[in-house]
C-alpha positions, 0 to 999 in steps of 0.5 A: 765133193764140190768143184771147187774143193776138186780143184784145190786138192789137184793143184795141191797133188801136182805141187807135190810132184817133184820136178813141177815148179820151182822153189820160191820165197813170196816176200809179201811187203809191210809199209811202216812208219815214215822216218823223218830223219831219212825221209824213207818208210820203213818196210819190213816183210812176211816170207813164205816159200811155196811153189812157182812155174816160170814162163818168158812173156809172151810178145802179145803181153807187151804193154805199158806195164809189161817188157819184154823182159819180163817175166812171168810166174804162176801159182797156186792161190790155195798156196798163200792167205792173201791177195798178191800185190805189186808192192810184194817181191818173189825170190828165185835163186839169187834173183829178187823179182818186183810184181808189175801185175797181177792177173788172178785165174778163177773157175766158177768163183774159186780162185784158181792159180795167180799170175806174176808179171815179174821184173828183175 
């Protein structure tokens, strides 16, 4: 077995544990067509529940694109298909989250896990 093959079958047994993460809808986001009557464009949205583990930013992540308010959600790539994007939202709860950044966590080529900057 390869590393990488390694690495994806742990992540997907520690994302079987009960009690590890939280339930989550990643709410990845389709741009439409541009409705001249509103002026808006139209969206509609792909859902896909998996796991995700919440974090409080930490002071030295402060930026120009991240508060301190913010917060920050990991998961594991092997999770979804695609690229996360900071036009997607993730769902908590009752919370809708937009991503403000996007930080992808690789080992030895094989994407590992991404981390979520999110805003409420």
């Amino acid at each position: 077995m390869s590393f990488d093959a390694a690495i994806k079958k742990v992540l997907a047994k520690v994302a079987e544990i009960p009690g590890i993460g939280t339930s989550i809808v990643y709410k990845r986001i389709i741009k439409g067509s541009y409705n001249l009557t509103s002026g808006a464009v139209r969206e509609s949205s792909s859902d896909t529940t998996l796991k995700g583990v919440f974090e409080d930013i930490n002071l030295r992540e402060v930026s120009g694109m991240v508060e301190a308010d913010d917060r920050k959600c990991t998961i594991a790539a092997e999770a979804i298909s695609f690229t996360p994007s900071i036009t997607d939202r993730i769902v908590a709860g009752d919370v809708t989250y937009q991503i403000v950044r996007v930080k992808m966590v690789e080992q030895a080529g094989t994407k590992i896990s991404y981390e979520l900057y999110l805003r409420a």
